[in-house]
C-alpha positions, 0 to 999 in steps of 0.5 A: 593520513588516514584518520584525516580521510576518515574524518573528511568522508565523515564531512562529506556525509554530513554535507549532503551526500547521504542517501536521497529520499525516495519520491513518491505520489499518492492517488487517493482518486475516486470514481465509485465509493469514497471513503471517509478515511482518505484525508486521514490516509493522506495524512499518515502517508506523509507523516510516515514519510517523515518520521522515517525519513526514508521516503517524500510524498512529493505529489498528490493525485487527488479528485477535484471537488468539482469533478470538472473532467479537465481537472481529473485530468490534470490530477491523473496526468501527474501518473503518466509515464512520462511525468513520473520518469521525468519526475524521478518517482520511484513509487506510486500508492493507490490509498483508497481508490476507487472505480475505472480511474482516468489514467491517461495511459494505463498499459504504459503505467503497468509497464512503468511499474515493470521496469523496476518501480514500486507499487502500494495499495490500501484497501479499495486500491482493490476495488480499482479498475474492474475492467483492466486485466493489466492492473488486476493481474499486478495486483492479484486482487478483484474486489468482490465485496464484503459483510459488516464490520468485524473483528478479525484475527489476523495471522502473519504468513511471514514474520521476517517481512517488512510488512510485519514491522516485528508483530509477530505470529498474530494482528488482532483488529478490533473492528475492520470491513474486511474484503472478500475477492473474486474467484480467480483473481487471486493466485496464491502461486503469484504472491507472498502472503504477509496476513490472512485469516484462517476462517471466513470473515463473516463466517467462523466455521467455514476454515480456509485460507482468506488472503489479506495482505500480500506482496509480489514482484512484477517484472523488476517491480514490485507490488505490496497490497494491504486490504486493511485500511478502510477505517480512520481508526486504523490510519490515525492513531490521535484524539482526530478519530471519533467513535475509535473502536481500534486503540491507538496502539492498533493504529501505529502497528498498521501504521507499521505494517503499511510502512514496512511495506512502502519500504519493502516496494522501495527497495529499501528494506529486504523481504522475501516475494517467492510465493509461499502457497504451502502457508495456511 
């Protein structure tokens, strides 16, 4: 009797009743700067979905090429409150986004967050919504600017994070354009550290803590924010990329990194988000 319930919760596991994907939309809009990496960055968001099999990117809110306001609107309403409970999402991811996005209910969409959903950004998600003290103090970050493109040794605040994905102590980037944040913007007893460097970007002599990656819990949500992100060569790890001045294994190790932290925001894989200010 009990090999045959055995065997019929076996059936019953392989006839659907496994665990559903988690949805998720990705808004690659743009109201400043548009990176030439956002179709790559699309691209890898999906395929990363698939091969893990954990999560579906089941929406895009992407910029008409017409900028026609009607359209813009038509994309971002796909991120008001009411789409995404009706649409069961479970996660929103700004890949490089830019600018005063048109979101048609701001306030409601950091409060959807709160109630226990997700949030990802890459790259310019911080240099998003300048004038919203709402969205800069979920993600602790306000885009202030940056030097050339350097190489940049990252080091890792917490290896046991999904957001490492078993790099280890250290990252080092080839070439990447690397952010520097407004004073205030970034309370480090408001986030866990996942990388940073331990110099000035541009400035080697100048020691101190220079945050790259984080994540936090806002309300029964949580955030994950990877400054990485601006080069297609860090988003593709294929002969698509011309001019690669990061390897392919660079590539899958932020590929990595980026999905640890999805399924960190997804709740799909444990890692701690007490913020760790003693970290330098």
């Amino acid at each position: 009797m009990k090999k045959l319930l055995v065997l019929a919760l076996v059936a019953l596991t392989g006839s659907g009743f496994a665990a559903e994907k988690k949805r998720v939309i990705v808004c690659t809009v743009t109201i400043g700067f548009r990176h030439s990496s956002i179709p790559f960055a699309e691209k890898t968001l999906e395929k990363l979905g698939k091969e893990s099999g954990l999560y579906e990117v089941v929406d895009f809110a992407r910029q008409p090429a017409s900028k026609d306001p009607a359209l813009m609107k038509e994309s971002m309403d796909k991120l008001s409150p009411e789409n995404l409970t009706k649409n069961k999402i479970d996660a929103v991811i700004f890949a490089n986004t830019t600018g005063d996005l048109p979101l048609p209910d701001r306030d409601g969409f950091i409060k959807w967050i709160e109630e226990g959903h997700g949030f990802c950004g890459m790259h310019s998600a911080g240099d998003t919504f300048h004038g919203f003290p709402g969205y800069l103090n979920m993600l602790q970050a306000e885009f202030k600017g940056h030097g050339r493109q350097v190489p940049a040794d990252l080091v890792a605040g917490d290896k046991t994070h999904p957001a490492n994905a078993g790099i280890g102590d250290a990252f080092p980037i080839s070439l990447e354009e690397m952010y520097e944040f407004k004073d205030g913007s970034h309370d480090r007893t408001k986030i866990h550290a996942l990388w940073f460097l331990r110099h000035h970007p541009q400035n080697p002599n100048q020691a101190g803590y220079f945050p790259v990656s984080w994540c936090r819990e806002a309300g029964k949500g949580r955030v994950f924010y990877t400054s990485l992100g601006h080069r297609e060569d860090l988003w593709d790890e294929t002969d698509a990329v011309k001019d690669r001045k990061n390897s392919p294994e660079i590539s899958k190790q932020y590929q990595a990194h980026i999905l640890g932290g999805i399924k960190w925001a997804l709740g799909l894989e444990k890692g701690e988000a007490t913020p760790n200010p003693e970290v330098k």
